[in-house]
N, C-alpha and C positions, 0 to 999 in steps of 0.2 A: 540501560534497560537490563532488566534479568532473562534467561535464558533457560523459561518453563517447559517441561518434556512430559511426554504421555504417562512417566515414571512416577512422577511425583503426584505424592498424596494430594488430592484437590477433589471435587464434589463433578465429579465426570457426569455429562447428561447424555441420554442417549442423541442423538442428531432425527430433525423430521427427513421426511422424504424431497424437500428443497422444491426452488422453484426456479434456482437456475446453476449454473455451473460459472464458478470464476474465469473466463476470457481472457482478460488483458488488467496488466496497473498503468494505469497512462498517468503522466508527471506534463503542468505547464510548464512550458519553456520559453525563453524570448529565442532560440538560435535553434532552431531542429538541427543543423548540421554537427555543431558543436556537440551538443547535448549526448545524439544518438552515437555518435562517434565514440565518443567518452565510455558509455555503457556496456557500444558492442566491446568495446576492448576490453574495458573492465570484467567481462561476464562472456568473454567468447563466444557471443550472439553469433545469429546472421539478421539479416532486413530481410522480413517478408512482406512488409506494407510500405508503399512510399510513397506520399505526393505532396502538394506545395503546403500543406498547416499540417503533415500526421506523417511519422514515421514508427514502424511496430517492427521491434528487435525481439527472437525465439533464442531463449536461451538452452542450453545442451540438456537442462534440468526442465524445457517443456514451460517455460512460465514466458509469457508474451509482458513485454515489457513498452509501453510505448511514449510517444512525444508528442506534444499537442500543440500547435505555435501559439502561444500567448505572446503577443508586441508588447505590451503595457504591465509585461509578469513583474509582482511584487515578492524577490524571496522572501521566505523566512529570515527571521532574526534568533536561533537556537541561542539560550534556552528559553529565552519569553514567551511570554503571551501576548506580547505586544501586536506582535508579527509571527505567528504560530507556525512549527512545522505544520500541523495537523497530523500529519502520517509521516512514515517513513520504512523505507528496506533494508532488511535485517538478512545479512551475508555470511555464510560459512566461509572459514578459510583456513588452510592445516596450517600456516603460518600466521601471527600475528603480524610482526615485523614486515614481514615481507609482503603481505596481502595491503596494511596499509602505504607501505612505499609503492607499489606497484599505483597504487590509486593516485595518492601524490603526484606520483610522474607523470599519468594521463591527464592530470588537471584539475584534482579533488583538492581541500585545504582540511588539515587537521582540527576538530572542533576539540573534541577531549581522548585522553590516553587512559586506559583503564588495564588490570589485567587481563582480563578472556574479551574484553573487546573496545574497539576503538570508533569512535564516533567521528566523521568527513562529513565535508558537505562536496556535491558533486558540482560542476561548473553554472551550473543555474543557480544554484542554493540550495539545494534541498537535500536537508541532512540523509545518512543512512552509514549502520552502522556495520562492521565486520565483525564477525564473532567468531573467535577459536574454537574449531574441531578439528583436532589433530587428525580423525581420519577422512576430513573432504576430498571428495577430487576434486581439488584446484575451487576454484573461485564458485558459490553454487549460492542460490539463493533459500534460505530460510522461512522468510514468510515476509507479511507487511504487518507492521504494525500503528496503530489508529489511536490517538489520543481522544481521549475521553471523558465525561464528568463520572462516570459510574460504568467501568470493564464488565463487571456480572452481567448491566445489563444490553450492555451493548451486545455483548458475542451472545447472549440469548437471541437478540434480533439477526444477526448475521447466520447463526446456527438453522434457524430457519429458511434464510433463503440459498444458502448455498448448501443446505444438507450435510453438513457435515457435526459432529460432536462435538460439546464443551470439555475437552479434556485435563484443563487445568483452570482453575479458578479459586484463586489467595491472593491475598495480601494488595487488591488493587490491581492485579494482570489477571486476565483470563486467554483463552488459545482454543482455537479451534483444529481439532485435526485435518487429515486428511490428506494428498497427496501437493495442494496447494495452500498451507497452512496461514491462518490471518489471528493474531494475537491483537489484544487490546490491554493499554493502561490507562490507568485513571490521575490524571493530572487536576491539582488543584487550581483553580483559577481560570479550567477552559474557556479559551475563548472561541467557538465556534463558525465556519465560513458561512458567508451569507449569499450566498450563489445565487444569482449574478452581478452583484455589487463589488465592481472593483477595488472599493473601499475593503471589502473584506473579501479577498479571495481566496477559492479554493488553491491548492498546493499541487492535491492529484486526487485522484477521483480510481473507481475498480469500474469497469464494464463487466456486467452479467449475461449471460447469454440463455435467453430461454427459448423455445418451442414456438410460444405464442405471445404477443404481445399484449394483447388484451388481457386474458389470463394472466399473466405475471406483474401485470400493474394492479389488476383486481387484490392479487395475494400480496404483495410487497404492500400495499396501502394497509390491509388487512392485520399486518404485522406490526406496522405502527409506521412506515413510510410517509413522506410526504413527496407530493407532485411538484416541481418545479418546471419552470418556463424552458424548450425547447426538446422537440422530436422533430422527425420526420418519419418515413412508410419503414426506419433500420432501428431509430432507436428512439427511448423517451428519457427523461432526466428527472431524478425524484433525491432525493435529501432522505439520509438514515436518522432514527432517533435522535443522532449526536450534530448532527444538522451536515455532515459530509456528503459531498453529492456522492452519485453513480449513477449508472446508464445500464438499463436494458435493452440490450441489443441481441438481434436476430439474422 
């Protein structure tokens, strides 16, 4: 992936007023213990959320990282489309060498080597990449970014619900600002998850946290959302233009 900055020349939009606040990146996993383990170390987390399907790791940089027990989880197969990342976390780290050895040791396996960043997959499967900044503290996360048939249009859709700005958009990547940054690229050939069809499963999914729940399904539908099967009185489950789930939760 490239490594677009609020610097760079790109058709910045202003951000609406949003309709929720990004929460949590929760990743399926068949092993919560494994999984969460791996991360806190990775990312000097702590566990604030923990019970028998869901563990939620707070990283020092404030971004809620969690685990979802999936029994029957299908990785990714990077780089196809066969078996899609769909998504992936995109990592600062002042060292390259050593940010990806550190990973290694906990349990990651090297997918590819590049110079300003290095692509692993975590003990589940599911790629994410380290990126050189020489002035990080220590291991810090970047943003997520979401594969896509068309970046423009997707981070227009997300710019709306989480309020924040399109602050780069070229060349197939787009980026959303803000304190919890979500980039988008456009891959040819996307193959989209079909939630809840195991046959094509999501990979990981963003929880939105909004105010009111009626309200925020009204707006998210309004944007070009769709409804999918499963809530309760905390959260609902709707599918983004590019067909990736997420959860409204309150």
């Amino acid at each position: 992936m490239t490594e677009p900055t609020s610097a760079d020349p790109a058709a910045a939009r202003p951000a609406s007023d949003g309709i929720g606040t990004l929460d949590t990146v929760v990743l399926d996993v068949p092993d919560l213990t494994v999984e969460a383990n791996f991360w806190k170390a990775l990312l000097d987390g702590t566990v604030s959320k923990a019970d028998d399907d869901w563990i939620t790791v707070v990283t020092p940089d404030r971004w809620g990282v969690a685990f979802q027990l999936a029994p029957d989880h299908v990785p990714p197969q990077w780089p196809g489309q066969e078996h899609p990342q769909q998504a992936h976390l995109d990592l600062y780290v002042p060292d390259l060498a050593a940010g990806s050895a550190r990973a290694v040791e906990l349990g990651a396996t090297v997918l590819r080597e590049g110079e300003q960043w290095i692509t692993l997959a975590d003990p589940a499967g599911h790629p994410f990449d380290v990126c050189l900044k020489e002035d990080a503290d220590g291991v810090t996360v970047m943003g997520a970014t979401f594969d896509c048939p068309d970046a423009s249009a997707l981070a227009q859709f997300w710019s709306g619900v989480v309020g924040e700005p399109v602050t780069y958009d070229a060349d197939g990547v787009a980026m959303l600002g803000g304190p919890k940054p979500l980039l988008f690229q456009s891959v040819e050939g996307y193959n989209a998850p079909r939630w809840p069809d195991p046959a094509y499963p999501q990979q990981l999914h963003l929880d939105i946290e909004v105010p009111d729940l009626d309200a925020g399904e009204a707006a998210v539908l309004a944007l070009g959302a769709t409804r999918l099967p499963g809530q309760d009185e905390g959260f609902r489950v709707f599918a983004d233009p590019a067909g990736h789930p997420f959860c409204l939760v309150r």
